[in-house]
C-alpha positions as CSV (number, residue, x, y, z in Angstrom):
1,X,69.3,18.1,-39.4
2,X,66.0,19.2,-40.5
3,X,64.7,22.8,-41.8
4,X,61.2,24.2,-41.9
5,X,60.9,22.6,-45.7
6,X,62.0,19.1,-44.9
7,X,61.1,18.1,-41.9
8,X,58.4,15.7,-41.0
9,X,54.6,16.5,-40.9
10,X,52.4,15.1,-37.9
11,X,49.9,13.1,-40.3
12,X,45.9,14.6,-39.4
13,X,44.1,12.6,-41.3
14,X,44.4,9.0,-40.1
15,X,43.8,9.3,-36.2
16,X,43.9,5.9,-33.8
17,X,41.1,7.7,-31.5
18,X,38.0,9.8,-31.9
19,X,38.1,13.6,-32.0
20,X,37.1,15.3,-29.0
21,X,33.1,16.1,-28.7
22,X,32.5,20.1,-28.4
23,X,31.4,20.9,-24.8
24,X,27.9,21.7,-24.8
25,X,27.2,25.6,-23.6
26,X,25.0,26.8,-21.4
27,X,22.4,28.0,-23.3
28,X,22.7,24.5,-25.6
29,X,21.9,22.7,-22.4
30,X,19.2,25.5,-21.2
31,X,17.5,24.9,-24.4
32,X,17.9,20.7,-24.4
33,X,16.0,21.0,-21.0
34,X,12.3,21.4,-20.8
35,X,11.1,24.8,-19.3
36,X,9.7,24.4,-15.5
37,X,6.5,26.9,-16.3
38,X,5.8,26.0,-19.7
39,X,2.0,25.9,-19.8
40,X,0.0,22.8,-19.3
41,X,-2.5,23.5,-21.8
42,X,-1.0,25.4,-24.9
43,X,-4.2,26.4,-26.8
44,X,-5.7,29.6,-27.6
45,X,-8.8,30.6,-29.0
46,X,-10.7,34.0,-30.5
47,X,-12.9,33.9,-27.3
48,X,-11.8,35.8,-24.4
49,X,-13.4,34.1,-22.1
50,X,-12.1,30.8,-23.2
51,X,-8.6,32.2,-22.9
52,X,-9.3,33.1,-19.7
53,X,-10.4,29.8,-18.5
54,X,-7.4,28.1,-20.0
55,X,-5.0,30.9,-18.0
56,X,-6.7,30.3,-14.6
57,X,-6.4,26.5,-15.6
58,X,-1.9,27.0,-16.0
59,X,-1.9,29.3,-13.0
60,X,-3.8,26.7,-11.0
61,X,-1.6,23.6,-12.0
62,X,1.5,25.9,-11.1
63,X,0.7,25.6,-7.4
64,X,3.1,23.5,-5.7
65,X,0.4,21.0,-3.8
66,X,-1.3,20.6,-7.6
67,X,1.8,20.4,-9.3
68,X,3.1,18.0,-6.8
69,X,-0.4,15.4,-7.2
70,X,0.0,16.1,-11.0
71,X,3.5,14.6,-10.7
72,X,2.7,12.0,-8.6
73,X,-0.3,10.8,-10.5
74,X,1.4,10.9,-13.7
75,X,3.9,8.8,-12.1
76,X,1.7,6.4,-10.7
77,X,0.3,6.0,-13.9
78,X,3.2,5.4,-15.9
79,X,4.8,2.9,-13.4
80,X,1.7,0.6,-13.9
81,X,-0.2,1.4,-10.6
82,X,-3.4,0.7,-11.2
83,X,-1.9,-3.0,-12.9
84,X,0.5,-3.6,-9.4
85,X,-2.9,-2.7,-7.0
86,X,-4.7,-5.4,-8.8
87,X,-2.5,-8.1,-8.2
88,X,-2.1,-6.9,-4.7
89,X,-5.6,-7.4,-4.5
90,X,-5.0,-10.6,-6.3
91,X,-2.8,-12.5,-4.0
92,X,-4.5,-10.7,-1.2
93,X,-7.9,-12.5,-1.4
94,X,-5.9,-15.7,-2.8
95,X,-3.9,-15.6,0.9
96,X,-7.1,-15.4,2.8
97,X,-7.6,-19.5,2.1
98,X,-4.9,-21.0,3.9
99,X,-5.6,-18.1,6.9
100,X,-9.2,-19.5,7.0
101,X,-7.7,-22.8,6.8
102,X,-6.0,-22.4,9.9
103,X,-9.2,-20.7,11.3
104,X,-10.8,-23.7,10.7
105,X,-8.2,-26.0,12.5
106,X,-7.8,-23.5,15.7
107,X,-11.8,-24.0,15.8
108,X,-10.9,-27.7,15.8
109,X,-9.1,-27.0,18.7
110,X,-11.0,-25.6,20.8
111,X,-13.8,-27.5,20.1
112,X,-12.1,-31.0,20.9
113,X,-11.6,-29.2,24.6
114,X,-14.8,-28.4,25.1
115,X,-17.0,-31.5,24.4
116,X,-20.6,-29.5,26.2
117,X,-20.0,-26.6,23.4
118,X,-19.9,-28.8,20.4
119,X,-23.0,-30.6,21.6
120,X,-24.9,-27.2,22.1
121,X,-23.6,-26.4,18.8
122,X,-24.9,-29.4,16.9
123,X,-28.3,-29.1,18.6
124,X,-28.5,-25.3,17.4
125,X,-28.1,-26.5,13.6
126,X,-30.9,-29.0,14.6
127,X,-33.1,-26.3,15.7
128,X,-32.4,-23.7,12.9
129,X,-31.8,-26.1,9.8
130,X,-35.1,-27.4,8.5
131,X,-33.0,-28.9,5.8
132,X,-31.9,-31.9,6.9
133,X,-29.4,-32.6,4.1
134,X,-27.9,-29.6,4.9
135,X,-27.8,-30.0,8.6
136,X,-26.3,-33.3,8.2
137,X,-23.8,-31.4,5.6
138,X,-22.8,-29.1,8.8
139,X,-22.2,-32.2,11.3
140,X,-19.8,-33.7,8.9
141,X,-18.2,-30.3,8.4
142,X,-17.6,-29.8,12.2
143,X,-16.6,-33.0,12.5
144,X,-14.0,-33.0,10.3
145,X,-12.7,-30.1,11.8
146,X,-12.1,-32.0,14.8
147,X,-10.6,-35.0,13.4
148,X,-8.3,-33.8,11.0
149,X,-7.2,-30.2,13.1
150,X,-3.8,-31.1,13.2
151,X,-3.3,-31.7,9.5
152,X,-5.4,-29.1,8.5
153,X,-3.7,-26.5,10.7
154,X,-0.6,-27.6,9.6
155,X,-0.5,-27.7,5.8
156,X,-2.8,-24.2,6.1
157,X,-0.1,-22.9,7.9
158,X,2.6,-23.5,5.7
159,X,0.1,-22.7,2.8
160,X,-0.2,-19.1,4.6
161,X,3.4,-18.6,5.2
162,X,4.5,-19.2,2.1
163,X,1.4,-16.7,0.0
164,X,2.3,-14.6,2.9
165,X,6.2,-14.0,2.0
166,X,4.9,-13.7,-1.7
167,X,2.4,-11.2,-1.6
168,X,5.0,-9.0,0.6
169,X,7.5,-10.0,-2.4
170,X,4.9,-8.7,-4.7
171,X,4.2,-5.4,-2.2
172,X,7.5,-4.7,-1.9
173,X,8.5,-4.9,-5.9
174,X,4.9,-2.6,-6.3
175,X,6.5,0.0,-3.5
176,X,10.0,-0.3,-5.2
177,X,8.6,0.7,-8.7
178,X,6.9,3.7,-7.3
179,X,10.2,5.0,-5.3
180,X,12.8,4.4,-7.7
181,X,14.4,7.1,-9.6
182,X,14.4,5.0,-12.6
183,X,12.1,2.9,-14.1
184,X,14.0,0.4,-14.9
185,X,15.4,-2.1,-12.2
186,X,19.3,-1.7,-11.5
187,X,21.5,-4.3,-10.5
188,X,21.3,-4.1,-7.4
189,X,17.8,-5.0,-7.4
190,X,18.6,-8.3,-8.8
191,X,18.6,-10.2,-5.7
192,X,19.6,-14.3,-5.1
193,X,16.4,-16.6,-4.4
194,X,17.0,-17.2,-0.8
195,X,18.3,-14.0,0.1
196,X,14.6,-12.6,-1.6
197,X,12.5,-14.9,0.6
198,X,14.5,-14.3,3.3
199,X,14.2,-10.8,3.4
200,X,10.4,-10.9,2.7
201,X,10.0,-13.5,5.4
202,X,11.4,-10.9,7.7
203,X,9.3,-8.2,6.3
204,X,6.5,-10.0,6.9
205,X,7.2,-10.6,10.4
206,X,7.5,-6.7,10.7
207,X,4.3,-5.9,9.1
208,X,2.9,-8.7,11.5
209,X,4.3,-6.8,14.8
210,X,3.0,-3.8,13.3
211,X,-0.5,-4.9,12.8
212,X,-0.3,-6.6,16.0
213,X,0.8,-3.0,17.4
214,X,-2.3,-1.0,16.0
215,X,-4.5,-2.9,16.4
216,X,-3.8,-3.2,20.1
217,X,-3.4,0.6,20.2
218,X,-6.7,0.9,18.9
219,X,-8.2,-2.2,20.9
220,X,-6.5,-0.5,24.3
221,X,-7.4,3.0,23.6
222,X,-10.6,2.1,23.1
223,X,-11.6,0.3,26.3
224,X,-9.6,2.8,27.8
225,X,-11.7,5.9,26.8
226,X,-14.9,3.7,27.5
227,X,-13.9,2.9,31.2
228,X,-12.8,6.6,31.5
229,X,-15.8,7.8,30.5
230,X,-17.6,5.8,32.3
231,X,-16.2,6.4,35.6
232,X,-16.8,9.9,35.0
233,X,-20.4,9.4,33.7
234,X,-19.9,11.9,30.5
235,X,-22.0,9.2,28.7
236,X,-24.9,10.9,29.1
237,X,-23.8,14.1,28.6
238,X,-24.5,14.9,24.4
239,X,-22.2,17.9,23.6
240,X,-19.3,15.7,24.7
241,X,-20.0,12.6,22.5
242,X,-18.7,14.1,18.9
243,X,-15.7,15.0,21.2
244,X,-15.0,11.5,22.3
245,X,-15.7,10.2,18.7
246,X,-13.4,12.5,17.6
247,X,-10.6,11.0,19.8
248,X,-11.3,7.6,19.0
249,X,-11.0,9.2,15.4
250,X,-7.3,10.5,16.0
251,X,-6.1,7.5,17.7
252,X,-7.6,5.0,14.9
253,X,-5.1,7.5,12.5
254,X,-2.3,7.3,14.6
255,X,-2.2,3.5,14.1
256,X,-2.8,3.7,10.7
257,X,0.3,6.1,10.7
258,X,2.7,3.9,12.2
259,X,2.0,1.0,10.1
260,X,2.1,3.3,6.7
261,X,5.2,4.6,8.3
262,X,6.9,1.1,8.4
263,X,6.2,0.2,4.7
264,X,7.3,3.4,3.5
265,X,10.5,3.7,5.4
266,X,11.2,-0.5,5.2
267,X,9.8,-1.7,1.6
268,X,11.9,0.4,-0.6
269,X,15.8,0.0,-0.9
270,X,16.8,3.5,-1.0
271,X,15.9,5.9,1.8
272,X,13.3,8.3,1.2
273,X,13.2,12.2,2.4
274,X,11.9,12.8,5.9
275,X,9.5,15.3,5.5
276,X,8.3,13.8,2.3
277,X,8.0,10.6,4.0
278,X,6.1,12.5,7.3
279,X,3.6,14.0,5.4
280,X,3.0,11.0,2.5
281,X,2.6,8.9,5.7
282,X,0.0,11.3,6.8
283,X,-2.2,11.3,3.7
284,X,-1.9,7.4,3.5
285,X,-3.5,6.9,7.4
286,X,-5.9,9.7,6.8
287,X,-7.2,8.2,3.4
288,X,-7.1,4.4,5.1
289,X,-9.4,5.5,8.1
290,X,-11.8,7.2,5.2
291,X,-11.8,3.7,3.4
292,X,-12.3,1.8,6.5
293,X,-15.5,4.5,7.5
294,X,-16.9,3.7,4.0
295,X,-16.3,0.4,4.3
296,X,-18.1,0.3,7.5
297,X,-21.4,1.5,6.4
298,X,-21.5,0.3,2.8
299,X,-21.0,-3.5,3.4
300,X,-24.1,-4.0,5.7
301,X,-26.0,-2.8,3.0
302,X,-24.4,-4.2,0.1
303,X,-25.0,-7.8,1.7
304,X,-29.1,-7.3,2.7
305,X,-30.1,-8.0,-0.5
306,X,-30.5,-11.6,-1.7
307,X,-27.1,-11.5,-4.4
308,X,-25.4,-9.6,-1.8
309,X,-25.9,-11.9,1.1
310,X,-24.3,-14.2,-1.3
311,X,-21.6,-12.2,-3.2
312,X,-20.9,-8.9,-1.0
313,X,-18.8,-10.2,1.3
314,X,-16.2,-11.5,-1.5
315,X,-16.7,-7.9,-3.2
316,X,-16.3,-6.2,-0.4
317,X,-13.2,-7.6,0.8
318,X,-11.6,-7.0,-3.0
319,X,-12.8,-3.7,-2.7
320,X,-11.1,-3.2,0.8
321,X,-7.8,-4.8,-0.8
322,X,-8.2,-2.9,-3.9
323,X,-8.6,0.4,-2.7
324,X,-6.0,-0.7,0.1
325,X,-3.3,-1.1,-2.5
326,X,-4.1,2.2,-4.8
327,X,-3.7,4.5,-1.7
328,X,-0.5,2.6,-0.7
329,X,1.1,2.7,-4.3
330,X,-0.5,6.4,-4.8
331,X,1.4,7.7,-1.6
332,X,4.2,5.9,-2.3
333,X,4.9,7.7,-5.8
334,X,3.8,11.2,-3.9
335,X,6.7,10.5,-1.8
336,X,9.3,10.2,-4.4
337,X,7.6,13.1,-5.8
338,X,8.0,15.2,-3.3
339,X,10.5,18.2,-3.7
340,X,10.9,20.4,-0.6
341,X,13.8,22.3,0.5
342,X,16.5,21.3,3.2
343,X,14.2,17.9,3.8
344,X,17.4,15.3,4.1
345,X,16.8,11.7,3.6
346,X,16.2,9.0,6.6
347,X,18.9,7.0,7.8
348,X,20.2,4.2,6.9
349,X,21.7,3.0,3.6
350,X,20.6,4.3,0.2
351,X,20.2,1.9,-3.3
352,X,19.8,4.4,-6.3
């Protein structure tokens, strides 16, 4: 029998496990969490005028369209987007040899069936060449084409399939960067070394369709509004003809849309937000079609001059490439950026 005096005391001092941490309180975690309108510039001076500058400056960055660039710049920044566009651009213009190489054997091909054009051809270097090392140079050239097709086509082939499954490994892993929540890659991004090439193999062939799909939306909508207006003879009439460039205009973005769409919605593992998605999409094929317009008129002018007959091609296709890959990663991180209300995610499964 024990009393109050004797009986045993429960030892506190030794304990097998760790004492329980103190729940944080609302305010604690209030003031651990960084206020949404804190200023962006915290600075102020003994000129009015100054101050009022730098007040105009925090109301301006609190808008939600400049708030939402500033965050997705700032992400774009810190998840190396400028380093990912330049080796997209990279092993962009690297995959354009083995797709010239098969260029060169398809010419092969068609050349071998056609004995009259290849003779019309060789007499037209005769004519225009007054070099005749270098006319001889181009005989050779063509005829190797001719002989060696097959092999040429086929090792440039499997040369282009196999840069063509790595850069879309490389555009995917730049996509994924820019969508992720984290930074850091999760385990679930680790993926086996077959089931990686497999799965870019088959993105690939989807980017493939899609191209294939623009371009003959653009191609067929062209001819299309040509005959039309031809049959109607509106050709001549000059009030109409910003209206039909116009058109050609919108349909040129809607192709750009769906093939932006597909890398958006395909490349990354997770699925993103719909309207996010909708209007990132939007921006990406409206910025494309303003590359492709500057494109258009810069690059006969970069290559009239004696370097840039030699050199602007090259440049201008790394430019294309370059700023290609910026707008794609940019619009990418302005997606996962994005924070609208009641805007659900797209279907499918979701990796965090």
């Amino acid at each position: 029998m024990t009393t109050p005096d004797n009986r045993e005391k429960r030892p506190t001092n030794e304990l097998e496990y760790e004492p329980v941490v103190a729940l944080e309180t609302q305010q604690e975690q209030a003031q651990s969490q960084p206020a949404e309108n804190e200023p962006l510039v915290k600075l102020k001076t003994s000129n009015a005028a100054v101050n009022s500058t730098i007040s105009a400056v925090n109301k301006t960055v609190r808008q939600p369209i400049i708030a939402h660039l500033l965050r997705a710049a700032e992400r774009f920044n810190d998840r190396l987007g400028n380093q990912f566009g330049a080796a997209i651009t990279y092993f962009s213009f690297l995959s354009l040899i083995p797709i010239m190489m098969v260029a060169f054997a398809a010419g092969g091909y068609v050349l071998a069936s056609h004995p009259t054009l290849l003779e019309d051809i060789f007499a037209k270097i005769l004519e225009n060449v007054s070099d005749p090392t270098l006319a001889a140079t181009l005989k050779n050239t063509i005829n190797t084409a001719v002989q060696q097709r097959t092999t040429v086509g086929l090792v440039g082939l499997l040369i282009a399939l196999y840069s063509g499954i790595n850069w879309m490994g490389n555009l995917r892993e730049a996509v994924r960067a820019q969508s992720r929540d984290k930074w850091e890659r999760s385990p679930q991004d680790q993926e086996k070394f077959w089931v990686k090439y497999l799965r870019d193999f088959i993105s690939l062939i989807g980017l493939l369709v899609a191209l294939i799909v623009t371009l003959s939306i653009t191609s067929i909508s062209g001819s299309a509004q040509a005959l039309l207006i031809g049959l109607l003879h509106l050709g001549d009439i000059e009030w109409l003809k910003p209206a039909w460039h116009m058109v050609g205009l919108a349909i040129s973005i809607f192709a750009n849309y769906l093939l932006f769409f597909w890398i958006f919605w395909r490349l990354p593992r997770h699925r993103p937000r719909r309207k996010a998605l909708i209007r990132g999409t939007l921006i990406a094929a409206i910025g494309f079609e303003v590359i492709k317009i500057i494109m258009t008129y810069s690059l006969p002018k970069l290559v009239s001059s004696p370097s840039g007959a030699a050199f602007g091609s090259v440049l201008g296709l790394m430019a294309f490439f370059y700023f290609f890959a910026r707008l794609t990663l940019f619009c990418a991180a302005w997606i996962a950026t994005a924070e609208y209300k009641d805007d659900p995610r797209m279907p499918g499964k979701t990796h965090k």
